[in-house]
VEXTORMI-173824 format. One line per field, with one value per residue (C-alpha): residue number from 1; residue in three letters; x, y, z. Coordinates in nm, 3 decimals. Layout:
BEGIN
num = (NUM, ...)
residu = (Ala, ...)
px = (X, ...)
py = (Y, ...)
pz = (Z, ...)
//
This chain:
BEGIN
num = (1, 2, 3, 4, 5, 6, 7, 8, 9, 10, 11, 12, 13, 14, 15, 16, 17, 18, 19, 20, 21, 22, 23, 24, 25, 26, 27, 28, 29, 30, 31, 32, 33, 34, 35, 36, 37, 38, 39, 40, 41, 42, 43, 44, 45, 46, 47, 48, 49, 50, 51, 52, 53, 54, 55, 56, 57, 58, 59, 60, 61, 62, 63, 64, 65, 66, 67, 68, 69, 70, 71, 72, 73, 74, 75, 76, 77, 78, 79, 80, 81, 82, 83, 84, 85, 86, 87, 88, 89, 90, 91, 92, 93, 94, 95, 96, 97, 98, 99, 100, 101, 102, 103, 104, 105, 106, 107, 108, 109, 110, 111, 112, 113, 114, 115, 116, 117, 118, 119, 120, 121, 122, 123, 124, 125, 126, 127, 128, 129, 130, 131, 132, 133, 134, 135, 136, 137, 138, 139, 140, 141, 142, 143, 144, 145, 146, 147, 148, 149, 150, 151, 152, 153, 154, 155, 156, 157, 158, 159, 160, 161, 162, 163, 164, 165, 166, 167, 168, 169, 170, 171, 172, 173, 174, 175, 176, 177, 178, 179, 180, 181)
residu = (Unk, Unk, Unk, Unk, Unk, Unk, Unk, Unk, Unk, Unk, Unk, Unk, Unk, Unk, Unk, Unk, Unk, Unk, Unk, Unk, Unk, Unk, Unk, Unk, Unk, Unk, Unk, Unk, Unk, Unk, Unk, Unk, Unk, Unk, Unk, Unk, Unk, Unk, Unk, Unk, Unk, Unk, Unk, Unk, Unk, Unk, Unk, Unk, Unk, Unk, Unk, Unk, Unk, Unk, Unk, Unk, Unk, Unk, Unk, Unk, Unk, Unk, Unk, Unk, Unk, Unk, Unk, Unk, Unk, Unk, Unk, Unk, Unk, Unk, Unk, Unk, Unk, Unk, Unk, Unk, Unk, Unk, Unk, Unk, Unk, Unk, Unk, Unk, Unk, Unk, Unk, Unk, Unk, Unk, Unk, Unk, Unk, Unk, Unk, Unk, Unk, Unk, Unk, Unk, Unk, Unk, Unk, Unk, Unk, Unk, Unk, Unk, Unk, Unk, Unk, Unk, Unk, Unk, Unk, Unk, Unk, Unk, Unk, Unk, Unk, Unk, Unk, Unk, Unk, Unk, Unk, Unk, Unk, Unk, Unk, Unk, Unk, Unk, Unk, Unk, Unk, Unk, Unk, Unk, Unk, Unk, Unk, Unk, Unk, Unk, Unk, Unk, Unk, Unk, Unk, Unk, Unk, Unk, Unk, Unk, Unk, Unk, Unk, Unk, Unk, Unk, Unk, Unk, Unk, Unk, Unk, Unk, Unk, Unk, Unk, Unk, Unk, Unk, Unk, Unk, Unk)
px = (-2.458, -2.088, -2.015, -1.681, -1.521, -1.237, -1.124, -0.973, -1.061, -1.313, -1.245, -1.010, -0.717, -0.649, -0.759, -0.408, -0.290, -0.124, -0.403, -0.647, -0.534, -0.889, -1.060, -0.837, -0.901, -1.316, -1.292, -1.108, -1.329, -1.618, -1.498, -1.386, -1.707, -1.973, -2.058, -2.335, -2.167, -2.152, -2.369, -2.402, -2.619, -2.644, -2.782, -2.436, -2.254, -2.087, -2.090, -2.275, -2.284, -2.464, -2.485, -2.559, -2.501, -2.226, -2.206, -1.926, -1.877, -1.624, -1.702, -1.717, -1.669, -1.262, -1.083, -1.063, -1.406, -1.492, -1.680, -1.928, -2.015, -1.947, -2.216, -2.459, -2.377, -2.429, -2.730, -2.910, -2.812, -2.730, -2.388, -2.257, -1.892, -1.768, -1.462, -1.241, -0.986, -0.671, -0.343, -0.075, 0.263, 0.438, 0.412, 0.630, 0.469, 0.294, 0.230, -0.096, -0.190, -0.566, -0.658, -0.936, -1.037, -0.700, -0.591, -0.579, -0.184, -0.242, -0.451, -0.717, -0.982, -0.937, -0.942, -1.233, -1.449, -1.328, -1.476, -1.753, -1.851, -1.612, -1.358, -1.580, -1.560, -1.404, -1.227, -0.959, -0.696, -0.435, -0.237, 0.155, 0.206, 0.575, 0.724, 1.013, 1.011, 1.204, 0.904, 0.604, 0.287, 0.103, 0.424, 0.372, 0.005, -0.109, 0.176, 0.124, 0.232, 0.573, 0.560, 0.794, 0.539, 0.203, 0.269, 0.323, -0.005, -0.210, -0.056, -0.158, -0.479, -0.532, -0.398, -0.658, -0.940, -0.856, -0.837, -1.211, -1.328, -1.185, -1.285, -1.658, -1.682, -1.399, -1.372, -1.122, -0.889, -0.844, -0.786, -0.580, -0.365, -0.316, -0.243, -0.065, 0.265)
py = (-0.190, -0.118, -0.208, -0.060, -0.200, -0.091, -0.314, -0.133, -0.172, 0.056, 0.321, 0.620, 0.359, 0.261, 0.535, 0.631, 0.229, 0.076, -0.167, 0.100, 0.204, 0.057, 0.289, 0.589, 0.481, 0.459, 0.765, 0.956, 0.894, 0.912, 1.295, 1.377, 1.219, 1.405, 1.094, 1.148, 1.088, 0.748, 0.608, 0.309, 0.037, -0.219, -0.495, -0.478, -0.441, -0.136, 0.242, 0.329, 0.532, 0.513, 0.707, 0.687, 0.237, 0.292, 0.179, 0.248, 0.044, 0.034, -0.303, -0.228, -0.601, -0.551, -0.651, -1.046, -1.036, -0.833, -1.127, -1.118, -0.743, -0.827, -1.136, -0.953, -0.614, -0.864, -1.052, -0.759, -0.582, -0.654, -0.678, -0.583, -0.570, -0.659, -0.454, -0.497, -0.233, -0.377, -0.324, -0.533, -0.601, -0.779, -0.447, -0.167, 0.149, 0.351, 0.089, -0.079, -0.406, -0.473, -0.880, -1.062, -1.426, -1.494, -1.624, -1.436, -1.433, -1.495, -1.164, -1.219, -0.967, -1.099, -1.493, -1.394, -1.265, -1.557, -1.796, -1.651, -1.545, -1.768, -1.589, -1.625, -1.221, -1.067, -0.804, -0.641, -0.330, -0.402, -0.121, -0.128, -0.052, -0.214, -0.306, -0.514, -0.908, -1.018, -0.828, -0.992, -0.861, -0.742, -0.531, -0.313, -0.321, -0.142, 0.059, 0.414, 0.582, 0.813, 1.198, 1.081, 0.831, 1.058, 1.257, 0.914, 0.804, 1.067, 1.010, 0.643, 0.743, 0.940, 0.683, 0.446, 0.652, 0.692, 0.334, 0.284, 0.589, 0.354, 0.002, 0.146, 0.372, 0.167, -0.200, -0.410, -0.501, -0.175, -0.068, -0.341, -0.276, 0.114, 0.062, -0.315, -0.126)
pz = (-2.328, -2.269, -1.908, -1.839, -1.413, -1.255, -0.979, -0.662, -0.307, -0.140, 0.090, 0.150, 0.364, 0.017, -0.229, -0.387, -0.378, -0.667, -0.629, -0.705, -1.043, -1.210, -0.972, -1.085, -1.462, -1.439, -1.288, -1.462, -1.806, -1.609, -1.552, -1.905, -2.068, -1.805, -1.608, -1.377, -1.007, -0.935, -0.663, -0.456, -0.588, -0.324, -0.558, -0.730, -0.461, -0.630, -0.734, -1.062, -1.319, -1.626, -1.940, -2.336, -2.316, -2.069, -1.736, -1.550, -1.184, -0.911, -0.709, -0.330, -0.213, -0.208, -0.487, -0.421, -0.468, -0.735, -0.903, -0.691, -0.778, -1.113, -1.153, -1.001, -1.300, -1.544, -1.454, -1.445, -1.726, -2.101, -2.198, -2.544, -2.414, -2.051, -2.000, -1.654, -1.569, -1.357, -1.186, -1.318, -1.154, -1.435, -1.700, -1.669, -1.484, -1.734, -1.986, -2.091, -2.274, -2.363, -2.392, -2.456, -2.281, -2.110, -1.784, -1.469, -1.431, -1.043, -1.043, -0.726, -0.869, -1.211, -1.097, -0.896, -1.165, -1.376, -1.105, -1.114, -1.483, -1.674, -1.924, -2.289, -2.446, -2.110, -2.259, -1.966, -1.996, -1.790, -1.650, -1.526, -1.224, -1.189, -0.900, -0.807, -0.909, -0.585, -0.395, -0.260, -0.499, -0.205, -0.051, -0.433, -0.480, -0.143, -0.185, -0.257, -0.610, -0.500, -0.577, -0.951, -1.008, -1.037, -1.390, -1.470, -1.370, -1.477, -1.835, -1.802, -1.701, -1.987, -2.222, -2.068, -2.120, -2.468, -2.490, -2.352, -2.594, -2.873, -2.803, -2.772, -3.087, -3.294, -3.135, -3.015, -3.270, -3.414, -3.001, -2.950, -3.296, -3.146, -2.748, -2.751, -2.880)
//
């Protein structure tokens, strides 16, 4: 099974967040591929949906503690590829860069799942979402995206869900070799 999680933080206060962008991403290809809606599943400690090997899940512990949610997904399910969708501060708004077993970069959802699951396959998509270096991270990430900033976004979005169509039917090198440009 392909289990596919954006990280975000629950509820509407932060819906349209900077820090939601993995949210925004899992649902977005959960629309264009006919997801089933997603539900709360309490012994994951996140909203579900599942279809065809593909389980799509938005953690609902807040995103520094997204491993929690995620430890529980994967003890209870079998995982053919563990993909985490993220916000990144360090990459240019609109870009995206898919790794494979690396470091959290300071990342509290990432570090958290780390903690908990260790790093061995984790496959992640990290998506820009820019932001001033002199600028505290969490002064950007809670931030809202501007009016300019949302074609960008939904073009990201779209990119992103092209990128999960690809690493399940094609794998990653080939995914990383056509979105790590």
């Amino acid at each position: 099974m392909n289990i596919i999680i954006g990280l975000g933080n629950p509820g509407t206060k932060y819906r349209d967040t900077r820090h939601n962008i993995g949210f925004m991403a899992i649902d977005k290809y959960a629309e264009e591929n006919n997801f089933p809606e997603f539900k709360l599943q309490k012994k994951f400690k996140a909203e579900i949906s599942e279809k065809d090997e593909v389980l799509l899940a938005k953690p609902q512990t807040f995103m520094n503690e997204s491993g929690k949610s995620v430890r529980e997904i994967i003890k209870n399910k079998s995982t053919d590829n563990l993909i985490i969708i993220h916000d990144d501060i360090d990459l240019p708004l609109g870009k995206i860069k898919i790794i494979r077993e690396r470091g959290s970069a300071g990342h509290k959802g990432v570090e958290s799942i780390v903690e908990r699951i260790g790093n061995d396959g984790l496959i992640r998509i990290r998506v820009g979402i820019g932001g001033p270096k002199e600028v505290k991270a969490m002064k950007v990430v809670l931030k809202n995206f501007s009016a300019k900033d949302k074609q960008a976004i939904d073009e990201i979005l779209n990119r992103v869900s092209g990128a999960i169509n690809l690493l399940i039917t094609e794998g990653l090198e080939k995914t990383m070799n056509e979105y790590n440009k």
